[in-house]
C-alpha positions as CSV (number, residue, x, y, z in Angstrom):
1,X,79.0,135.6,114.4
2,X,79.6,132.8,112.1
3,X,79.7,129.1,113.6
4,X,82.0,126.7,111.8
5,X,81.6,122.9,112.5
6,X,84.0,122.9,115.5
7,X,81.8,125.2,117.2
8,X,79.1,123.1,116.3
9,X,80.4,120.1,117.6
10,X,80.9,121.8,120.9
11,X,77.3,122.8,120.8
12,X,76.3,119.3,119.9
13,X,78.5,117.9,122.5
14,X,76.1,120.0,125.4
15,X,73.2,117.8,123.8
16,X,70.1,119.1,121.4
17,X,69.5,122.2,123.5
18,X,72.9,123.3,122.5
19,X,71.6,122.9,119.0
20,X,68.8,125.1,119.4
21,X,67.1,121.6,119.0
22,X,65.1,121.8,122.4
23,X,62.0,122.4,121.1
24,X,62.7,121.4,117.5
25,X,58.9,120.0,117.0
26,X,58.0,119.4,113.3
27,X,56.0,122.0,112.2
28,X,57.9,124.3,114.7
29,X,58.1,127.8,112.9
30,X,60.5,130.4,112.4
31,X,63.2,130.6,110.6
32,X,63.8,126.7,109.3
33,X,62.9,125.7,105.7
34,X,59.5,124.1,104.6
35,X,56.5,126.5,104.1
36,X,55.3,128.1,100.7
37,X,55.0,132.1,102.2
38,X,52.0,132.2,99.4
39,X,50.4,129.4,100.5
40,X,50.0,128.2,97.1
41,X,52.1,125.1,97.5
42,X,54.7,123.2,99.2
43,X,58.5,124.8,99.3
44,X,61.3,123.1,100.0
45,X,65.0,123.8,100.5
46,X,67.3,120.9,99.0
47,X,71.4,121.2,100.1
48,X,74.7,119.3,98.6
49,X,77.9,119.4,97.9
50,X,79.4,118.4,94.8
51,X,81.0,119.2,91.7
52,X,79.8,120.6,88.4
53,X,78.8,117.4,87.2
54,X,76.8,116.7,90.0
55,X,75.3,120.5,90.1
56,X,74.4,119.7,86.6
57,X,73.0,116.4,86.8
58,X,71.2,117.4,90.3
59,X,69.3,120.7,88.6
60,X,68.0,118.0,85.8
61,X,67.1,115.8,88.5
62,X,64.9,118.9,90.4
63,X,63.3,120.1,87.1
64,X,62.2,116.7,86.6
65,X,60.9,116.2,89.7
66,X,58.8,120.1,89.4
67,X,57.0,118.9,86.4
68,X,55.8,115.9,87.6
69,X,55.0,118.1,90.9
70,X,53.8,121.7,89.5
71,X,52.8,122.2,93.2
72,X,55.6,121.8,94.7
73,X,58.8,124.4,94.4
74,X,62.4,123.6,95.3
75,X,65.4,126.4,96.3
76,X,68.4,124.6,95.2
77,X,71.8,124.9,97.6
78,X,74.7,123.3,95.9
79,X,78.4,123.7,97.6
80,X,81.7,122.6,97.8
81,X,82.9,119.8,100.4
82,X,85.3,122.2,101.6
83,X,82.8,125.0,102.7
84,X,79.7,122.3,103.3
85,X,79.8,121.5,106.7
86,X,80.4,124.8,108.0
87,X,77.8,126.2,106.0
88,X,75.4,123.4,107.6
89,X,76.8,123.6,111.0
90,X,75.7,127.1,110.8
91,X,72.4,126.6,109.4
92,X,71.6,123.8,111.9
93,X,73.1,125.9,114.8
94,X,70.7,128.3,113.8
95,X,68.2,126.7,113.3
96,X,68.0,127.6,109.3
97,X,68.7,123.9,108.4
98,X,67.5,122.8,104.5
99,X,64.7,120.2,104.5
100,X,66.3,118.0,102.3
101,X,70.1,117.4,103.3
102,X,73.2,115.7,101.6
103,X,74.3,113.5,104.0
104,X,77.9,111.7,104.5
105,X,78.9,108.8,106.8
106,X,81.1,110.9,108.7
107,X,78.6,112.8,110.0
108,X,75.2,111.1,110.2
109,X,75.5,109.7,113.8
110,X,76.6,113.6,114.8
111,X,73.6,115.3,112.9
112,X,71.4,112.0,114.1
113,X,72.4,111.3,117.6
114,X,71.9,115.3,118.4
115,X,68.4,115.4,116.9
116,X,68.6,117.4,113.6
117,X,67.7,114.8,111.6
118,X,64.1,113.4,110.7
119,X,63.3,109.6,111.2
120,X,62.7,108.9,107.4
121,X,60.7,105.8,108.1
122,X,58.0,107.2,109.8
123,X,57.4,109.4,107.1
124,X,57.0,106.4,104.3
125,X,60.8,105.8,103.1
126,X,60.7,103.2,100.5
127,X,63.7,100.8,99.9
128,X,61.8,98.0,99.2
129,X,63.8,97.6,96.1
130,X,67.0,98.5,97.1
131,X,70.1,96.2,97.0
132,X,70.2,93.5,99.8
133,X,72.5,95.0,102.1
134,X,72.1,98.7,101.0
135,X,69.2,100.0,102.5
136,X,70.3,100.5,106.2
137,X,73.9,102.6,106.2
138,X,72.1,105.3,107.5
139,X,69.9,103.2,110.5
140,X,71.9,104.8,113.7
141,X,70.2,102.9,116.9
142,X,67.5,101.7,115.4
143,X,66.4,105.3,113.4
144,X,66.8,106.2,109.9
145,X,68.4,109.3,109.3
146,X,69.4,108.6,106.0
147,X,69.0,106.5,102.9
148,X,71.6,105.1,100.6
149,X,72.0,107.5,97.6
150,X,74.6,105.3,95.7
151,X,77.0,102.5,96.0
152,X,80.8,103.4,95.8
153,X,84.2,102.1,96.9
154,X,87.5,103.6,97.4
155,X,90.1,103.1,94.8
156,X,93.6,104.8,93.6
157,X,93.1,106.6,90.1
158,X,96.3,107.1,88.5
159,X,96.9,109.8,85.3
160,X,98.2,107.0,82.8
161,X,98.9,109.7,80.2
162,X,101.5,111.6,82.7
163,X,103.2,107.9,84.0
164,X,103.1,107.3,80.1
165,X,105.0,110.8,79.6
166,X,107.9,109.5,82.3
167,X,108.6,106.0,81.2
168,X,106.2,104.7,84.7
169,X,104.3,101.2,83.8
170,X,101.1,100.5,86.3
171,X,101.4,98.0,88.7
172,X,99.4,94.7,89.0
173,X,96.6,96.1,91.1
174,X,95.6,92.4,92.2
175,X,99.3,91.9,93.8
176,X,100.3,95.4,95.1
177,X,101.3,96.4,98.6
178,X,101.5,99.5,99.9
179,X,104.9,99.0,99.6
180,X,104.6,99.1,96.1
181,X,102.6,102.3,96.5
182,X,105.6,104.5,97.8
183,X,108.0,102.7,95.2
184,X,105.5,103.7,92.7
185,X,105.3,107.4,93.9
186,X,109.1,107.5,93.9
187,X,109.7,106.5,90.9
188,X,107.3,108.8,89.5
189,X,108.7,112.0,91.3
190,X,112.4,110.9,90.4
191,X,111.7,110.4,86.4
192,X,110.1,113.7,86.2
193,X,112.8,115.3,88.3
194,X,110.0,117.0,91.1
195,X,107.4,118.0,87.7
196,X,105.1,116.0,89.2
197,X,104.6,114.3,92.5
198,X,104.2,110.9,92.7
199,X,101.1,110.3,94.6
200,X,99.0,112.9,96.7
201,X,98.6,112.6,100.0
202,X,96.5,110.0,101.8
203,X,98.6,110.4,105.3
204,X,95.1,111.8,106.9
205,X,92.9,109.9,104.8
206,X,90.4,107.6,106.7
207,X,89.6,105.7,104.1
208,X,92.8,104.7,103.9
209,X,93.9,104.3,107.2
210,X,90.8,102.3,107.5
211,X,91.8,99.9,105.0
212,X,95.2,99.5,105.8
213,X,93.7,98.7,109.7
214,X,91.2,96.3,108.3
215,X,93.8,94.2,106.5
216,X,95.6,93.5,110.2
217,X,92.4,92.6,111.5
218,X,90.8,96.0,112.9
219,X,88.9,99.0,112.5
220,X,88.6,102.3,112.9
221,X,85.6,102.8,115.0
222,X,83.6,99.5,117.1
223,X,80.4,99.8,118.6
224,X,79.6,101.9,121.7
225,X,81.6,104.3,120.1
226,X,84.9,102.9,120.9
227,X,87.8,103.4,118.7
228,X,89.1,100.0,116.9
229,X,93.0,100.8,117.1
230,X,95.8,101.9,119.8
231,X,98.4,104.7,119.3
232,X,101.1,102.2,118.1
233,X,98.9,101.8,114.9
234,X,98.7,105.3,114.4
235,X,102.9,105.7,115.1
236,X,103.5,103.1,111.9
237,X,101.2,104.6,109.6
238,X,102.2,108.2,110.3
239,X,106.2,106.7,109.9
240,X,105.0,104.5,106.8
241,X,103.6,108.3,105.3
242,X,107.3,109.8,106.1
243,X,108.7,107.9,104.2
244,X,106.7,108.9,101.2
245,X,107.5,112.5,102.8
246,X,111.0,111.9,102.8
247,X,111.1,110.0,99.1
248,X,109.5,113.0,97.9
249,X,106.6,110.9,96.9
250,X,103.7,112.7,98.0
251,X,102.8,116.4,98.5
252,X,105.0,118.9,101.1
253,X,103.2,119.7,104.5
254,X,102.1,123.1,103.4
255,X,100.8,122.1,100.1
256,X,98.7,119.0,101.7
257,X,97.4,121.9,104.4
258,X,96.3,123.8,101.0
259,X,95.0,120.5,99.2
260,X,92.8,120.3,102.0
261,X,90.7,123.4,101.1
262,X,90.8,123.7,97.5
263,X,87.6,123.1,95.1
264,X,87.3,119.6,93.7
265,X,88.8,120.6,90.3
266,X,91.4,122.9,91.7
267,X,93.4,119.7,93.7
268,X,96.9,118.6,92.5
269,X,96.2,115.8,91.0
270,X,93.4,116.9,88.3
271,X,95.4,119.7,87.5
272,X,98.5,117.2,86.9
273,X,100.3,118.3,89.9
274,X,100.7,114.8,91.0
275,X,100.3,111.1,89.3
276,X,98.1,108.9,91.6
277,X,95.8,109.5,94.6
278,X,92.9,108.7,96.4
279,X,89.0,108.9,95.5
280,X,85.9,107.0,95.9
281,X,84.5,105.2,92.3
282,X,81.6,107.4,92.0
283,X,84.0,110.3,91.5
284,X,85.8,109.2,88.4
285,X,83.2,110.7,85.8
286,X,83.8,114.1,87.7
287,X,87.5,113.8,87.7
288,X,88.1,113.1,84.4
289,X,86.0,115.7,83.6
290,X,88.4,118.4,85.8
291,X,91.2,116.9,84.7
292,X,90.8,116.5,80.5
293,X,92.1,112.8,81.1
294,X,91.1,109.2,80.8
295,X,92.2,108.0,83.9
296,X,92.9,104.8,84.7
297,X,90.9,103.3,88.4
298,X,93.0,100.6,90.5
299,X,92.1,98.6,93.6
300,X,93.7,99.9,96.8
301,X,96.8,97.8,98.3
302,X,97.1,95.0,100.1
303,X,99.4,94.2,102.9
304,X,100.4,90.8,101.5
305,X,100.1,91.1,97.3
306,X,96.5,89.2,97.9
307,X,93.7,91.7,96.4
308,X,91.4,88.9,98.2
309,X,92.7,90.0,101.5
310,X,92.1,93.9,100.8
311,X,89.3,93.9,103.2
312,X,87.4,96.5,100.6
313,X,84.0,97.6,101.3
314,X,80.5,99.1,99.4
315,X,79.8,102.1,100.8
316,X,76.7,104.8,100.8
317,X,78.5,107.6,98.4
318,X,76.1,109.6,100.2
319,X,73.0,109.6,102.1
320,X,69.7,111.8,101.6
321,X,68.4,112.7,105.1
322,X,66.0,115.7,105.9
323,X,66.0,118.1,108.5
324,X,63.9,117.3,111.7
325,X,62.8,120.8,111.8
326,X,61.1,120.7,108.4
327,X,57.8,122.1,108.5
328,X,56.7,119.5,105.4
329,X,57.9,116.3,106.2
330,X,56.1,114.0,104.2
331,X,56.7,116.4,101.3
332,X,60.6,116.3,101.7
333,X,60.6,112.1,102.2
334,X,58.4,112.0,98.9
335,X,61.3,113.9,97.2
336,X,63.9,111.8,98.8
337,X,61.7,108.5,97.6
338,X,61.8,110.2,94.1
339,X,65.2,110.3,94.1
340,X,66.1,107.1,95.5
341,X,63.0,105.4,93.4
342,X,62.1,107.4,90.2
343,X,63.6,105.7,86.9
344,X,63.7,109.7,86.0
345,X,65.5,110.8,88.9
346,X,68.1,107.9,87.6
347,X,68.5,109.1,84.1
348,X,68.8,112.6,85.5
349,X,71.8,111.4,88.0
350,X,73.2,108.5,86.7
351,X,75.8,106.8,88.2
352,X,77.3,110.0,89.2
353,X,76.4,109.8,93.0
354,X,77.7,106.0,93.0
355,X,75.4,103.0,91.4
356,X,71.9,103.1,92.2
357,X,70.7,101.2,95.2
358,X,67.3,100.3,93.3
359,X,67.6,97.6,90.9
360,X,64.7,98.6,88.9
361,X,66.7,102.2,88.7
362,X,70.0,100.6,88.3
363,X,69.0,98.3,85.6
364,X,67.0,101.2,83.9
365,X,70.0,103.4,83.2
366,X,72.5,100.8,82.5
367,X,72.8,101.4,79.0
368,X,72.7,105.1,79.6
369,X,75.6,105.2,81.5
370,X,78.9,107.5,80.1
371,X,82.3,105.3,79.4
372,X,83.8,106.1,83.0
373,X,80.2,105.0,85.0
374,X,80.4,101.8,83.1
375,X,84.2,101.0,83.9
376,X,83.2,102.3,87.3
377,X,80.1,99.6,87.0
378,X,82.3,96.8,86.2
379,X,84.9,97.9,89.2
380,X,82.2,97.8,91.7
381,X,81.2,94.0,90.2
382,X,84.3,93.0,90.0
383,X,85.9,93.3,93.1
384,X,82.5,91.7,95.2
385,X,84.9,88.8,95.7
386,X,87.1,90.8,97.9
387,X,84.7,92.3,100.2
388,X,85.1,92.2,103.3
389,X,82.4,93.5,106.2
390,X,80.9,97.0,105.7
391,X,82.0,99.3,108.5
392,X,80.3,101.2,110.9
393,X,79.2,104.8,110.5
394,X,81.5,106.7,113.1
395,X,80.0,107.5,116.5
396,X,79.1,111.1,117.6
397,X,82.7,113.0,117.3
398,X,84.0,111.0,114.6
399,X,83.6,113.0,112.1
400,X,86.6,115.2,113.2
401,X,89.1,111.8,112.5
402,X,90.3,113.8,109.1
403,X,90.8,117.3,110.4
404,X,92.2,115.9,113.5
405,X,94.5,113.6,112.1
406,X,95.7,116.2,109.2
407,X,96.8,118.8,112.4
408,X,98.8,116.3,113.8
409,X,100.2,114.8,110.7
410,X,101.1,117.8,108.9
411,X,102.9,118.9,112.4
412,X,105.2,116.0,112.5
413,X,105.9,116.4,108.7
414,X,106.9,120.1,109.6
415,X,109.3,118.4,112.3
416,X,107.4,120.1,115.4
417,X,106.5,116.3,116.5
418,X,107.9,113.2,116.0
419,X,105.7,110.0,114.3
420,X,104.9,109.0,118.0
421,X,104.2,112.3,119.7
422,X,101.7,113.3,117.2
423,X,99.8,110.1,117.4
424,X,99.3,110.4,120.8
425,X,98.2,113.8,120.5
426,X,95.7,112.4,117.7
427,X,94.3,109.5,119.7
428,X,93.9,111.2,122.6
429,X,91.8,114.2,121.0
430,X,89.6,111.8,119.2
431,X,89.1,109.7,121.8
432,X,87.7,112.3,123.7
433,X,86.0,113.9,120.9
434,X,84.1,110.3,120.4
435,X,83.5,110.0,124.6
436,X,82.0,113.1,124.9
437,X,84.5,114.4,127.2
């Protein structure tokens, strides 16, 4: 029977033994990744999701790292987002888990906090020249589960070409509200008479929501694993997104249910279904790629017109973690220092996974960089000034915030809920997802 990530969630809610973590001992054999059959060498299994920039860059990035390391032999596991977490639920449930693991935020304290994840410092993770500031995103009580594998930030990148085609002039991205976000969209669904959508959808977008809680003076999740926001504040962000819904301004309910699930290149706004929507800065190389387009990369909204009151944040693109059932785990943490260290491992990669943590690696490849990593370079230095603090990784249960939210969203935008009714619903899930209960 397959397991998809609910199910695991479930299982990781009854503690590690619902894992099949109980006696997950390093070394522990069976079915997990780690040991070379011949005996000849080391064998590891390496997962991530990505796009076919990424799978292209990564594949460098492993053939680089064999022939410095002829003894050592790497099965590669690329995937998309979509499919991912099932596909490692599943492993993980099973027991099957790769040694070395993509890693996102969402999910670290869920993999970590239910044992599936190896302490990388007590295997010899070096971030000694790392960043200040970068080198503990994945620290979860005082354990490393994973290590920064590139700096990004959320932005709005907008199709200038198709705004261009339809009379639509960008806005001042140092003085726009959200406001001006939906009068945007609007304007950019009404002048192409419903050709293209004005924005797509960020109604069950954490990052957004996050930013637009941060600019009142909140957050999504607080320590102890406590949610940082009450039901009110989802009721006037789920009737801000109406309006967009009834302004024709973003996506209908069934076609954000099918946005959710499509491959990267396949979504509505790199195959110029819509003008503007949502991505993190390390993505833009990959989406103008998909897209044939220069696009052009703005700073979220503010609520006042004050980019310096955004509250934006650096975040880990990524993480590199490795599996606490690995049979080789100093082997896997050398290939995750390579990765995170090697001025190699940075040509091969670039600045497609975000910009290097490591200076020495950062300032190796800076002239190798393609035109959109550099603009994407000069974003990330440009908006320091409007930083605010770096969130917290969500708790245990978190990680469900985006599916959860999309159900109830997408309910009221069918008209089975009103803006109220279905963020009760929300909160009350999540909170229970993130208590345990």
């Amino acid at each position: 029977m397959r397991t998809t990530r609910r199910q695991f969630l479930t299982m990781a809610s009854m503690g590690a033994a619902g894992l099949g973590l109980a006696s997950c001992s390093r070394g522990d054999t069976g079915d997990g990744g780690g040991g070379d059959a011949s005996g000849d060498g080391t064998s590891l299994t390496f997962t991530w999701w990505g796009n076919p920039v990424r799978n292209e860059n990564t594949t460098n990035a492993i053939a680089a790292y064999l022939d410095e390391n002829p003894d050592v032999s790497i099965e590669a596991q690329p995937g998309e987002w979509a499919s991912y977490w099932d596909r490692l639920a599943t492993q993980t449930a099973g027991n099957t888990a790769p040694d070395v693991i993509q890693m996102d935020m969402a999910y670290i304290s869920e993999y970590g906090g239910r044992g599936a994840l190896l302490d990388l410092d007590e295997y010899g993770l070096d971030t000694s020249d790392f960043l200040e500031g970068t080198a503990d995103s994945g620290v979860i009580d005082g354990t490393n589960y994973g290590v920064n594998a590139g700096i990004n930030t959320p932005l709005v990148m907008v199709n200038t070409a198709l705004l261009d085609q339809y009379g639509i002039s960008l806005p001042d991205d140092t003085t726009w509200t959200w406001d001006d976000w939906l009068a945007m969209a609007t304007s950019i669904t009404d002048a192409s008479a419903g050709a293209v959508i004005g924005t797509s959808a960020i109604i069950s977008n954490d990052a957004m929501f996050s930013a637009w809680l941060r600019q009142q003076g909140k957050e999504l999740f607080l320590e102890g694993a406590q949610l940082g926001f009450e039901v009110d504040d989802v009721t006037a962000w789920l009737e801000f997104q109406q309006k967009f819904a009834d302004a024709g301004a973003m996506p209908s309910a069934s076609q954000i249910t099918e946005e959710s699930s499509v491959a990267f290149d396949q979504s509505m706004f790199l195959t110029g279904k819509t003008g503007m929507a949502m991505y993190w800065s390390n993505q833009l190389e990959a989406a103008e790629t998909a897209s044939g387009a220069e696009l052009t990369i703005l700073r979220f909204p503010s609520l006042d017109g004050d980019a310096t009151t955004r509250k934006a944040w650096y975040k880990a693109s990524m993480l590199w973690s490795a599996s606490a059932r690995t049979e080789n785990p100093e082997a896997a943490v050398a290939f995750i220092n390579w990765l995170i260290n090697s001025t190699a491992s940075g040509e091969a990669n670039l600045a497609e996974r975000g910009i290097p943590a490591n200076q020495e690696v950062q300032a190796h490849i800076s002239d190798l960089l393609s035109d959109p990593q550099q603009r994407v370079a000069a974003f990330i230095s440009e908006i320091e000034p409007e930083l605010g603090d770096t969130p917290i990784a969500p708790p245990p249960g978190g990680g469900q915030f985006g599916a959860l939210l999309l159900r109830y969203a997408t309910e009221m935008l069918f008209g089975n809920s009103t803006a109220a009714e279905a963020a009760s619903g929300f909160y009350d899930e999540l909170t229970a997802a993130v208590s345990g209960s």
